[in-house]
N, CA, C and O atoms as a GROMACS GRO file, in nm:
protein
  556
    1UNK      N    1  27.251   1.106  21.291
    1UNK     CA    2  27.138   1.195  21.292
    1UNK      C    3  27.119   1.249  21.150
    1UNK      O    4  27.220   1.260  21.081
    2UNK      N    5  26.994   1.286  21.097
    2UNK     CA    6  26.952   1.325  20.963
    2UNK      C    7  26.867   1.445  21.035
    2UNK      O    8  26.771   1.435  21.113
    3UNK      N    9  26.917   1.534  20.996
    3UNK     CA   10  26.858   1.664  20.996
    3UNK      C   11  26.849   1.782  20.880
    3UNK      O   12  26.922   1.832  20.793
    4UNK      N   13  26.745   1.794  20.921
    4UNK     CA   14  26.672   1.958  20.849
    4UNK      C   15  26.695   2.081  20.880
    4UNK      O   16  26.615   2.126  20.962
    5UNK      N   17  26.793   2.167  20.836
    5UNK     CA   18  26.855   2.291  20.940
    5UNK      C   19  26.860   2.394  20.859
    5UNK      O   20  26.878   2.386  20.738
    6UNK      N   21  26.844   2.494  20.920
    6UNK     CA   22  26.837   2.667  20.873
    6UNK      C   23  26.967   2.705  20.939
    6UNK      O   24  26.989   2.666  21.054
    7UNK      N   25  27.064   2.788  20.867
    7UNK     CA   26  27.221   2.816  20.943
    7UNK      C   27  27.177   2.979  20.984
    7UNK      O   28  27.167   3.073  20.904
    8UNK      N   29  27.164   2.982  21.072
    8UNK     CA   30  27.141   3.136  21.161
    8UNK      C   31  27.264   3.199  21.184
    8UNK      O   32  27.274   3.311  21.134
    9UNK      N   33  27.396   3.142  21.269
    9UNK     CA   34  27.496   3.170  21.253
    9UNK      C   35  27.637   3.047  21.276
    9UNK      O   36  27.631   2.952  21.354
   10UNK      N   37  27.711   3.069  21.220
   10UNK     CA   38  27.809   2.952  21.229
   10UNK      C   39  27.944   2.982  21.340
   10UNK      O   40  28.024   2.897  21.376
   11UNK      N   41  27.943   3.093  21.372
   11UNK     CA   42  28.046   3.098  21.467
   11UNK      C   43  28.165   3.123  21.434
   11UNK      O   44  28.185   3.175  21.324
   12UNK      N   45  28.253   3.099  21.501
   12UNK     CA   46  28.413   3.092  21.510
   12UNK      C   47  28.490   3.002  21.606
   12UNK      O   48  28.431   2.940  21.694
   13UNK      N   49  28.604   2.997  21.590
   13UNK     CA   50  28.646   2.892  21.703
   13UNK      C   51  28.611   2.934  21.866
   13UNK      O   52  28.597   2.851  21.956
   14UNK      N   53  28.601   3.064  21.880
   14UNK     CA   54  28.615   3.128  22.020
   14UNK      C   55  28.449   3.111  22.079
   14UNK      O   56  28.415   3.106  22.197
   15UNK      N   57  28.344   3.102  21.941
   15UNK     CA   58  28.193   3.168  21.975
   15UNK      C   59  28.111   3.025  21.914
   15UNK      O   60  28.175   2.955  21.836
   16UNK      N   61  28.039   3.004  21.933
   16UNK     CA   62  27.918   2.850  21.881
   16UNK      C   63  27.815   2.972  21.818
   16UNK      O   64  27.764   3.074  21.865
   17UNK      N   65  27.812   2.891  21.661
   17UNK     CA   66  27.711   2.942  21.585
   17UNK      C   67  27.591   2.904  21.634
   17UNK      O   68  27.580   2.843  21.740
   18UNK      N   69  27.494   2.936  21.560
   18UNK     CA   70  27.357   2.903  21.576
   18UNK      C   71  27.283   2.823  21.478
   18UNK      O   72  27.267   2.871  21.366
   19UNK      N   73  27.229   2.691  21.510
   19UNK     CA   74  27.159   2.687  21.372
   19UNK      C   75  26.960   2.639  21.428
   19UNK      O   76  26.913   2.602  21.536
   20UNK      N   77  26.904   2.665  21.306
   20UNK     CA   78  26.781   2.632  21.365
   20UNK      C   79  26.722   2.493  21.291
   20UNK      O   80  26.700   2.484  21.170
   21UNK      N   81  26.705   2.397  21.381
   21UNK     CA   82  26.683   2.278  21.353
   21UNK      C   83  26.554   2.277  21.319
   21UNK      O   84  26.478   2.297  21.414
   22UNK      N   85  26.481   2.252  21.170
   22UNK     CA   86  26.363   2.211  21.126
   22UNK      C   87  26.253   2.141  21.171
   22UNK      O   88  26.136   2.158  21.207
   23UNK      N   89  26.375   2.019  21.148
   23UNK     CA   90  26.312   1.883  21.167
   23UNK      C   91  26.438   1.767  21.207
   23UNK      O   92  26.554   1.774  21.165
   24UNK      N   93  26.403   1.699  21.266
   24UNK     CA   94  26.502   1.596  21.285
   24UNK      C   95  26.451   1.441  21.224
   24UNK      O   96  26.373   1.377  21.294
   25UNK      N   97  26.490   1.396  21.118
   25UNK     CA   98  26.470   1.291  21.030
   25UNK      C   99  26.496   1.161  21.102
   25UNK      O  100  26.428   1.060  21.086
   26UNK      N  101  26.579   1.170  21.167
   26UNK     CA  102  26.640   1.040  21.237
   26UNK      C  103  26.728   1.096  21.368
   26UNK      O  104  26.792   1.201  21.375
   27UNK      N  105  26.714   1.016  21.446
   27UNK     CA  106  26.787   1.049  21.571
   27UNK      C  107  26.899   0.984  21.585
   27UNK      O  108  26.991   1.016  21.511
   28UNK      N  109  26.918   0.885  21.677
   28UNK     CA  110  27.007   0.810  21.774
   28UNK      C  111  26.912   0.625  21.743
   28UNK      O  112  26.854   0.556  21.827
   29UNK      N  113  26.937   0.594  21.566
   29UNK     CA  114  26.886   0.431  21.601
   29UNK      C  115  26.930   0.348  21.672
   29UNK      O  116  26.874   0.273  21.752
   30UNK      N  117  27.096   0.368  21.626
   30UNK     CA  118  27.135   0.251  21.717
   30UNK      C  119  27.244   0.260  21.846
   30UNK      O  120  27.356   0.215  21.868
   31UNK      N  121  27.122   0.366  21.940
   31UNK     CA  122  27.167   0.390  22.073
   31UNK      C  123  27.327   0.413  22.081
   31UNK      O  124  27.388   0.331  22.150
   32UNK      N  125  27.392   0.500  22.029
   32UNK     CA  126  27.506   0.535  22.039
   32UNK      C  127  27.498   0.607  22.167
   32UNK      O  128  27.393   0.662  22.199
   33UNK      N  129  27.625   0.612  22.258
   33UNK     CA  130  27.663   0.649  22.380
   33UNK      C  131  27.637   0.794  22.339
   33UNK      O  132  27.544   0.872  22.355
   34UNK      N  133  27.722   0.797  22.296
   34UNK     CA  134  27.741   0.958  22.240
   34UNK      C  135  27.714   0.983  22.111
   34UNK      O  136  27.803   0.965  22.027
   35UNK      N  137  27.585   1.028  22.072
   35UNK     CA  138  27.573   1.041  21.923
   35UNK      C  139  27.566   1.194  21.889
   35UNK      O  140  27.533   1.272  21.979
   36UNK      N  141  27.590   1.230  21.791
   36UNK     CA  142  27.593   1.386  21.722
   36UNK      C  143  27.421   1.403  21.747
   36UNK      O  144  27.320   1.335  21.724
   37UNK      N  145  27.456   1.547  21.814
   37UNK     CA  146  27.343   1.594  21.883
   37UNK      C  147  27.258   1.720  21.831
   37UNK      O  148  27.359   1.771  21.783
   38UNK      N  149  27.166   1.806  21.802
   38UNK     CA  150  27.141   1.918  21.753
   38UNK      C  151  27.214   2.043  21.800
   38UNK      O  152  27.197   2.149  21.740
   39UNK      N  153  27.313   2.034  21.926
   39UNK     CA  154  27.357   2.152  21.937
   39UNK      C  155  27.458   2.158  21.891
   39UNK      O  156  27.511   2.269  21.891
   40UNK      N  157  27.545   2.029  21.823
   40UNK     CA  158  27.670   1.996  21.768
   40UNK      C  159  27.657   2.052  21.644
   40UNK      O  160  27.768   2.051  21.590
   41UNK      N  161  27.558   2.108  21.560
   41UNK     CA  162  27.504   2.092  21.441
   41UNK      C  163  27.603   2.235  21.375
   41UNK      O  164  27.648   2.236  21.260
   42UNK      N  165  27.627   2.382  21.506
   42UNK     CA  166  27.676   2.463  21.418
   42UNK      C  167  27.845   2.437  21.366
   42UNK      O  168  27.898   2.482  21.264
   43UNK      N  169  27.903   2.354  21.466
   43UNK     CA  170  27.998   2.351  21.423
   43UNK      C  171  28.046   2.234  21.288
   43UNK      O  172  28.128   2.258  21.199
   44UNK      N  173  27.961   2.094  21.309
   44UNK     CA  174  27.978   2.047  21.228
   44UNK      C  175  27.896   2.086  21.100
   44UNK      O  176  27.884   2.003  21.010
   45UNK      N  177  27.842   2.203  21.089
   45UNK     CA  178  27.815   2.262  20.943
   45UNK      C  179  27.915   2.377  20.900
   45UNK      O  180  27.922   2.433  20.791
   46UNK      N  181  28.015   2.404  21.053
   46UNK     CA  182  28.123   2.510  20.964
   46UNK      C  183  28.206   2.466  20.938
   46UNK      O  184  28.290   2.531  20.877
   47UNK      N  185  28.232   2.313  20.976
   47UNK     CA  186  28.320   2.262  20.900
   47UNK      C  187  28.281   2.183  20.766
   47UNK      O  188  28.362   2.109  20.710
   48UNK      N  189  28.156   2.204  20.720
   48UNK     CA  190  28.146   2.205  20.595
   48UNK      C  191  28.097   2.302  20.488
   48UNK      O  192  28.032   2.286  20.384
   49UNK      N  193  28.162   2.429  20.563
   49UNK     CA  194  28.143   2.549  20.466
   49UNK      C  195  27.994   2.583  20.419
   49UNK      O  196  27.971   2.619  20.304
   50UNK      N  197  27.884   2.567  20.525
   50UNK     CA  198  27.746   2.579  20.502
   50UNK      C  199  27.752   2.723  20.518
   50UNK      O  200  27.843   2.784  20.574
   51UNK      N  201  27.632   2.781  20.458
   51UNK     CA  202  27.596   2.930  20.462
   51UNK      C  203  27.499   2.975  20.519
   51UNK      O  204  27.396   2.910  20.536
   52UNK      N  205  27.520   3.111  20.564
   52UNK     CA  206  27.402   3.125  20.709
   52UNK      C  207  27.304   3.186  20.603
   52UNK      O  208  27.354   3.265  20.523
   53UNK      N  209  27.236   3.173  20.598
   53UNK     CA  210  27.075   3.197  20.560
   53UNK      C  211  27.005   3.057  20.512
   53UNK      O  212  26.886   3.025  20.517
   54UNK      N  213  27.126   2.979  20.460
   54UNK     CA  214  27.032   2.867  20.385
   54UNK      C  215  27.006   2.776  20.459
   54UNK      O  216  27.053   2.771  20.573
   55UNK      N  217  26.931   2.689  20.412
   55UNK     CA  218  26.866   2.554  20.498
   55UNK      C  219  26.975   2.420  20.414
   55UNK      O  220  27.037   2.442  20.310
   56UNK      N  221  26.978   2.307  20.478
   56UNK     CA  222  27.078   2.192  20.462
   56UNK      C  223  26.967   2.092  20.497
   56UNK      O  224  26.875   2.125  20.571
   57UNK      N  225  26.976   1.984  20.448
   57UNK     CA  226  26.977   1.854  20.453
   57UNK      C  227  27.071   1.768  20.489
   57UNK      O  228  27.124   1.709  20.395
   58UNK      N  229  27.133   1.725  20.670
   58UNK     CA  230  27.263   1.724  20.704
   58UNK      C  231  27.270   1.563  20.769
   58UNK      O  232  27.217   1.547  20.879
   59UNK      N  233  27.322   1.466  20.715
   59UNK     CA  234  27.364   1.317  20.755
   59UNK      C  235  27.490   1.388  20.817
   59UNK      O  236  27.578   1.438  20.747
   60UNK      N  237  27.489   1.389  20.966
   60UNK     CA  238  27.598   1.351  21.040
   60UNK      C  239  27.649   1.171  21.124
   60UNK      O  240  27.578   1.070  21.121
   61UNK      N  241  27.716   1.178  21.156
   61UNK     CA  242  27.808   1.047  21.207
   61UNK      C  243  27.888   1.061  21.326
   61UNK      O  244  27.916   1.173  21.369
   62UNK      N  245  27.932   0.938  21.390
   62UNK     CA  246  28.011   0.979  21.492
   62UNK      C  247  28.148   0.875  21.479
   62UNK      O  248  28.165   0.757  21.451
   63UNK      N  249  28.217   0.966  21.508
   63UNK     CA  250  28.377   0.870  21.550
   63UNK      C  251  28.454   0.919  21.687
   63UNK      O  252  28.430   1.007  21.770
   64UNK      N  253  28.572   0.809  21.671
   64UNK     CA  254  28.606   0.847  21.786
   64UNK      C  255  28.659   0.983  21.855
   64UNK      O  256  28.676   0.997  21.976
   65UNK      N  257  28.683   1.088  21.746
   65UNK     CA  258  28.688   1.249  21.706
   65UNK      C  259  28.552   1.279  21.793
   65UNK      O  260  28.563   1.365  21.881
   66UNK      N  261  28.427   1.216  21.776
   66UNK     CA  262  28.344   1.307  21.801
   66UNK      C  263  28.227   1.304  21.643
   66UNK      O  264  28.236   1.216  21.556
   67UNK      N  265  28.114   1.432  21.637
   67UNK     CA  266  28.039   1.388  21.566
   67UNK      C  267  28.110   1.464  21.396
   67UNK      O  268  28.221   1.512  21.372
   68UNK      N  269  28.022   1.452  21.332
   68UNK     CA  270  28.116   1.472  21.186
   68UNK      C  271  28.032   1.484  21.111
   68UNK      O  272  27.928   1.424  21.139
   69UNK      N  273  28.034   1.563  20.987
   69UNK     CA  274  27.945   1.549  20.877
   69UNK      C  275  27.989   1.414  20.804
   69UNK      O  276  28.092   1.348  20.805
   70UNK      N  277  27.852   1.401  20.733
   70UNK     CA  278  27.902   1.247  20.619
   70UNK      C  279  27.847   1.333  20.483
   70UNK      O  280  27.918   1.373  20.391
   71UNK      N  281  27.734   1.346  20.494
   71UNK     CA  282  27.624   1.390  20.361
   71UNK      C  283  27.616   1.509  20.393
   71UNK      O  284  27.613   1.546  20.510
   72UNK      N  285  27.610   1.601  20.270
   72UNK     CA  286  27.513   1.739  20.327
   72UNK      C  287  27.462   1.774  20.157
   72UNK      O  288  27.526   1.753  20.054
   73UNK      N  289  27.317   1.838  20.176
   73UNK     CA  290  27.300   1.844  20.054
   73UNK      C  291  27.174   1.993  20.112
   73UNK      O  292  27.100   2.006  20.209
   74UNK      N  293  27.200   2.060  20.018
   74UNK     CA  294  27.120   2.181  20.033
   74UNK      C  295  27.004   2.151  20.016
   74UNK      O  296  26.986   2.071  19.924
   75UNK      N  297  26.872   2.201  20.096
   75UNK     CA  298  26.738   2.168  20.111
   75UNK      C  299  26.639   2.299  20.034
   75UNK      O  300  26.700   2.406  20.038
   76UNK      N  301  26.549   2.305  19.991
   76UNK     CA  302  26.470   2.396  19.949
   76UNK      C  303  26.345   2.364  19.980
   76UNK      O  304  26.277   2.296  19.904
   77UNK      N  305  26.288   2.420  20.122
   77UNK     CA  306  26.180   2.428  20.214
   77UNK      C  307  26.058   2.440  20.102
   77UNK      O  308  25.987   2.340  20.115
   78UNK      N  309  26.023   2.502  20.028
   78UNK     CA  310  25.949   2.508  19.917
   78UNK      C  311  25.886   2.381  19.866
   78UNK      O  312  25.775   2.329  19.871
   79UNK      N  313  26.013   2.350  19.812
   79UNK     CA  314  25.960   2.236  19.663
   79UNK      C  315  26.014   2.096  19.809
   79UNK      O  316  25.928   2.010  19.822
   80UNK      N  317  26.104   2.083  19.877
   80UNK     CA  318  26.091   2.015  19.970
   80UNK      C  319  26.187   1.906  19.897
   80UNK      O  320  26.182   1.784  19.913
   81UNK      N  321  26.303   2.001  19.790
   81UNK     CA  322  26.370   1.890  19.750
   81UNK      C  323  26.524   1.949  19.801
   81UNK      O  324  26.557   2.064  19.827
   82UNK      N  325  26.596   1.833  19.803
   82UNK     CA  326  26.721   1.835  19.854
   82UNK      C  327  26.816   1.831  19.770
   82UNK      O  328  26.788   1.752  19.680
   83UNK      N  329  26.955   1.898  19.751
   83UNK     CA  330  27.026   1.861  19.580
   83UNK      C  331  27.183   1.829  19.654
   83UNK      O  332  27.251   1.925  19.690
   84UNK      N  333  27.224   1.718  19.668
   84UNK     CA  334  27.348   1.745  19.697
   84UNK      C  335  27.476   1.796  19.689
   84UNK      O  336  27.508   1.806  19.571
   85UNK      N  337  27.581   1.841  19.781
   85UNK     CA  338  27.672   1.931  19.797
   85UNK      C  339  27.765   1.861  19.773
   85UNK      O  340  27.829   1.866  19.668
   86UNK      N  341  27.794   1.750  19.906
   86UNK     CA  342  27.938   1.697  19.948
   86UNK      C  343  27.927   1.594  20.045
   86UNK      O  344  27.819   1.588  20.104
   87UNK      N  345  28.046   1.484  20.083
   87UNK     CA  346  28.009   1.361  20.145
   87UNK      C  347  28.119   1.376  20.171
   87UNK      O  348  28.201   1.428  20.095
   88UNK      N  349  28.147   1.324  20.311
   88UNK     CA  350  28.284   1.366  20.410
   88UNK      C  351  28.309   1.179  20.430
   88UNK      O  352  28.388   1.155  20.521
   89UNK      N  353  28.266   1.086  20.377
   89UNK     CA  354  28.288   0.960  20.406
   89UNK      C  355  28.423   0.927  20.409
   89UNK      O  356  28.491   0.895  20.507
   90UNK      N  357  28.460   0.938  20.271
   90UNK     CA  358  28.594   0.945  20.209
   90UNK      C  359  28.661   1.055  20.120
   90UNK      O  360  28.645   1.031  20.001
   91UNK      N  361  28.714   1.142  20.138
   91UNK     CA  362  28.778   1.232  20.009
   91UNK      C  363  28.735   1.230  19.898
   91UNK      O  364  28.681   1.318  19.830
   92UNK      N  365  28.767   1.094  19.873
   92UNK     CA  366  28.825   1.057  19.704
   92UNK      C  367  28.702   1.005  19.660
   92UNK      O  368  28.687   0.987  19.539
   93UNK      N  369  28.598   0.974  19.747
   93UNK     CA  370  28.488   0.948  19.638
   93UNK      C  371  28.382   1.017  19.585
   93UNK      O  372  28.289   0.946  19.546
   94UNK      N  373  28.368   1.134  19.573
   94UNK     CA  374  28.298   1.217  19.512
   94UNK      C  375  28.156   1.218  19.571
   94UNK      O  376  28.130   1.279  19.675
   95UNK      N  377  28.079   1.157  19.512
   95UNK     CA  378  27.946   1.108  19.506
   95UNK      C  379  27.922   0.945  19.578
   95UNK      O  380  27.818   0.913  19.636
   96UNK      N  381  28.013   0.876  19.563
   96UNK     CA  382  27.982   0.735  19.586
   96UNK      C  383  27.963   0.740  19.732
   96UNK      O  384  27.977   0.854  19.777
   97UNK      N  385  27.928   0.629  19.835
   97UNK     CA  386  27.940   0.571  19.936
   97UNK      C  387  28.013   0.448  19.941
   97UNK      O  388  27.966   0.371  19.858
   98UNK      N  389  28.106   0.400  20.001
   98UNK     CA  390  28.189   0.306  20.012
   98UNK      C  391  28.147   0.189  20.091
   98UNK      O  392  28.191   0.157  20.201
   99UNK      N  393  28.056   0.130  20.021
   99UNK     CA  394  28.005  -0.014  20.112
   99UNK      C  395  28.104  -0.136  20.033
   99UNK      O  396  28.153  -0.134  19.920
  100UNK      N  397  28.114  -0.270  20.170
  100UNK     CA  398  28.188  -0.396  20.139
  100UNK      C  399  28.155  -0.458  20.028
  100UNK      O  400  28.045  -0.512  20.016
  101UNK      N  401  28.279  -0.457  19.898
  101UNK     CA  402  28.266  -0.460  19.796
  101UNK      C  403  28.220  -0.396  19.694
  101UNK      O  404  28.233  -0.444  19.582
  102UNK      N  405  28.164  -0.288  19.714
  102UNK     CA  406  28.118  -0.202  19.610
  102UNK      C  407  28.116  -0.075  19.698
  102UNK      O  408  28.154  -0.051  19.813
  103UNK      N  409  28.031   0.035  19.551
  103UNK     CA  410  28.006   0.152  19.628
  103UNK      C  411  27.853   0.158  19.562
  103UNK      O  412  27.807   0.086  19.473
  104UNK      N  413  27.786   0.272  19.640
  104UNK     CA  414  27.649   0.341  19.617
  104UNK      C  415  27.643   0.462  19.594
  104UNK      O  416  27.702   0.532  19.677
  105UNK      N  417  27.593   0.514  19.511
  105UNK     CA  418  27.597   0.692  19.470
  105UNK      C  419  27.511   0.750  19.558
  105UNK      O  420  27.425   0.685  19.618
  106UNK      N  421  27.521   0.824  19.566
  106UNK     CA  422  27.419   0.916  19.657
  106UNK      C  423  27.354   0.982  19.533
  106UNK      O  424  27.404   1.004  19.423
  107UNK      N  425  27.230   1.006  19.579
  107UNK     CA  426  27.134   1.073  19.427
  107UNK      C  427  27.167   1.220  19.442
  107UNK      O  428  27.176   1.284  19.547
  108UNK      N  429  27.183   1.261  19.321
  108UNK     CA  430  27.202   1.436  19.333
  108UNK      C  431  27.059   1.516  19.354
  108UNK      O  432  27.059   1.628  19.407
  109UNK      N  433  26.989   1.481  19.328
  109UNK     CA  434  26.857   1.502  19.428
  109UNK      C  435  26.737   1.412  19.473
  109UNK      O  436  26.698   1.311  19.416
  110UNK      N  437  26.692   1.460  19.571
  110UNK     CA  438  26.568   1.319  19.659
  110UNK      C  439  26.490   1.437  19.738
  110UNK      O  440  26.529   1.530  19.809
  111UNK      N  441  26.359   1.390  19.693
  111UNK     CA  442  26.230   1.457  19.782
  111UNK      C  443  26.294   1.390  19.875
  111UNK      O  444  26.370   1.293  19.883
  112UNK      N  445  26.198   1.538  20.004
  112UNK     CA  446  26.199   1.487  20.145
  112UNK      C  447  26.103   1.380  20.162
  112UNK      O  448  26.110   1.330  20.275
  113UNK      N  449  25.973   1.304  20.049
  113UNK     CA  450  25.891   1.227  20.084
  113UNK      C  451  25.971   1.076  20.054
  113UNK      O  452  25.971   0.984  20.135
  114UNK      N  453  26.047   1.074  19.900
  114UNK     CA  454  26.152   0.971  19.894
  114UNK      C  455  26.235   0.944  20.057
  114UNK      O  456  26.242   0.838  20.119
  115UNK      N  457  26.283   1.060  20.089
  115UNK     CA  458  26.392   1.012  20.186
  115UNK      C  459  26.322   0.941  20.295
  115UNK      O  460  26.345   0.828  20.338
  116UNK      N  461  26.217   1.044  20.339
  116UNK     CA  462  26.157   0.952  20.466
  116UNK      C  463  26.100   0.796  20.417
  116UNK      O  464  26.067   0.719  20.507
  117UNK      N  465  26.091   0.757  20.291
  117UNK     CA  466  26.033   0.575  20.260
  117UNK      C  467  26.179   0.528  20.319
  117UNK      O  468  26.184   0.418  20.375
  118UNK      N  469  26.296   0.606  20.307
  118UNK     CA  470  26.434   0.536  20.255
  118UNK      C  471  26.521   0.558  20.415
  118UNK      O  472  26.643   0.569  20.422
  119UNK      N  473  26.438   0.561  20.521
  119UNK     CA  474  26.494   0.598  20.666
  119UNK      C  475  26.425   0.462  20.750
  119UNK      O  476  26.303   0.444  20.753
  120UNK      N  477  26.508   0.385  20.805
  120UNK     CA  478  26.451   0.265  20.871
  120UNK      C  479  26.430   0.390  21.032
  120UNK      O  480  26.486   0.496  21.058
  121UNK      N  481  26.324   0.307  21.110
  121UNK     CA  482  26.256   0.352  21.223
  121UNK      C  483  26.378   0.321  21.383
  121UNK      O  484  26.370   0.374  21.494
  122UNK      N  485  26.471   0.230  21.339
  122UNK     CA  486  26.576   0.167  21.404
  122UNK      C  487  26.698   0.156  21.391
  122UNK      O  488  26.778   0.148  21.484
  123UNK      N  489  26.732   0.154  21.234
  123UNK     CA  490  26.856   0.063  21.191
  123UNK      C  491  26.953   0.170  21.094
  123UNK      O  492  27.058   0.124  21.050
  124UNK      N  493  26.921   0.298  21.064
  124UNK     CA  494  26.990   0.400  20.985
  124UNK      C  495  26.923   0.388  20.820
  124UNK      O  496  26.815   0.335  20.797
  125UNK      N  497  26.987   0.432  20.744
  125UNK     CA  498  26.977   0.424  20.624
  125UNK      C  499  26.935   0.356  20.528
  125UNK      O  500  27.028   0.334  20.451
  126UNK      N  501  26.779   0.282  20.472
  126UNK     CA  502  26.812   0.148  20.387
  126UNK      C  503  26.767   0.200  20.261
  126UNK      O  504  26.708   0.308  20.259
  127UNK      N  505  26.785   0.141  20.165
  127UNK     CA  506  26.818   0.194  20.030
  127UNK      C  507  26.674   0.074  19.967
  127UNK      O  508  26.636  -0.010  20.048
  128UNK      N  509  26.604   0.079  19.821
  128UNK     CA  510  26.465   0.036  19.765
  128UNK      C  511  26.504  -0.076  19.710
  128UNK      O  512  26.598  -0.069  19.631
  129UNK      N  513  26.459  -0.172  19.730
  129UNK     CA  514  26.472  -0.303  19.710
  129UNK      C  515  26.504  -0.328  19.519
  129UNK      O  516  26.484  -0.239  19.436
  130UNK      N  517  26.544  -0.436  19.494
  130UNK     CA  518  26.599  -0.435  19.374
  130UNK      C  519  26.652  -0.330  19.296
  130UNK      O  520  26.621  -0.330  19.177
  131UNK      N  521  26.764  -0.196  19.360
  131UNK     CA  522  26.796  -0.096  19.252
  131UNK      C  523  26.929  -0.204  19.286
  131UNK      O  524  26.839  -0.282  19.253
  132UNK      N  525  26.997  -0.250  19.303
  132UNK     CA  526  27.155  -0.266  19.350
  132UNK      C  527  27.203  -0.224  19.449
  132UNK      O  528  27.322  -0.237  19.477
  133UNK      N  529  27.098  -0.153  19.538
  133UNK     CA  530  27.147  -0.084  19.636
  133UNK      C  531  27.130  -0.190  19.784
  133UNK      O  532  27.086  -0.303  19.765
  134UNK      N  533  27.157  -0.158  19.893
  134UNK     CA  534  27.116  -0.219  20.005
  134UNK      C  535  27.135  -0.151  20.128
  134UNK      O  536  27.165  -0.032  20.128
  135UNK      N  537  27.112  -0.247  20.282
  135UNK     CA  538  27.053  -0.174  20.364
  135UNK      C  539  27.220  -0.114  20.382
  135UNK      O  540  27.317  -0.177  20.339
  136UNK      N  541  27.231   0.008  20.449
  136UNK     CA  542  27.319   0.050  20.522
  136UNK      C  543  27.341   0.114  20.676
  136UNK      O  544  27.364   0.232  20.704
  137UNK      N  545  27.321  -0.041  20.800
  137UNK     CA  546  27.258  -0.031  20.885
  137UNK      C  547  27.381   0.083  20.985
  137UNK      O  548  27.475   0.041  21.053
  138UNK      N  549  27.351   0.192  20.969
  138UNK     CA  550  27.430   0.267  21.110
  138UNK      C  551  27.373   0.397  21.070
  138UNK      O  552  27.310   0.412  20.965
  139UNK      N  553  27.398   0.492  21.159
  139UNK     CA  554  27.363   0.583  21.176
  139UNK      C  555  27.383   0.741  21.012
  139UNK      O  556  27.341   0.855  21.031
   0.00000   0.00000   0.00000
C-alpha cells in the first residue's frame, strides 16, 4: 500500500493511534491475502518514529510478521512534494533498494504528480524507462 497520511495520534502498546489517511496511492495490486491495511497504518508509523501533526508519504509491505514499513518520506500537502526519511528494506542500505543484481536509490525528493506516472494500476512500483532503473513488480 502507498499512502498519504496525517499522524493524529500514534498510540502506545496498550492504545492504537490514530492516523488520518489522505489518500491512498495504491492499494492491494497483487491481491495479497492479507495486505497492510489503513487501520494498520498507526502502528506501522510508530514504528517508524513518525510525528503526530505531520503528514508522511508511507510505502508499506507485508511479511510473514505482518504489515511493515519499507519507504517513508515526509509529505508537504502544499507544494505536494515528498522528501525522504528512511527505508526499512534492509538496514544497511541507506537510500538504495536492493533489486537482483544491483540496487536502485530512492530519490530524496518526488512530486506527488512524478509518483503517480511511476505507480503501475496492477503490478506495484515501476520505475521510467531508460534511467537504469526497472519494474519492481510487488507491492
Amino acid at each position: 500500500m502507498v499512502a498519504i497520511v496525517t499522524i493524529d495520534s500514534l498510540g502506545n502498546g496498550d492504545a492504537a493511534g490514530n492516523v488520518t489517511v489522505d489518500s491512498v496511492l495504491q492499494g492491494n495490486p497483487n491481491g495479497n491475502v492479507y495486505p497492510p491495511t489503513p487501520q494498520e497504518l498507526p502502528h506501522i508509523l510508530a514504528v517508524a518514529h513518525a510525528s503526530v501533526g505531520e503528514s508522511y508519504l508511507v510505502f508499506t509491505s507485508f511479511n510473514r510478521g505482518g504489515p511493515c514499513p519499507s519507504v517513508l518520506f515526509g509529505y508537504n500537502p502544499s507544494t505536494q512534494i515528498a522528501t525522504f526519511i528512511s527505508q526499512w528494506i534492509t538496514l544497511d542500505a541507506g537510500d538504495q533498494i536492493p533489486l537482483p543484481g544491483r540496487a536502485t536509490t530512492i530519490p530524496a525528493t518526488i512530486s506527488l504528480a512524478t509518483l503517480r506516472t511511476r505507480l503501475y494500476p496492477t503490478g506495484g512500483v515501476t520505475y521510467p524507462v531508460g534511467t537504469g532503473e526497472s519494474s519492481c513488480p510487488g507491492p
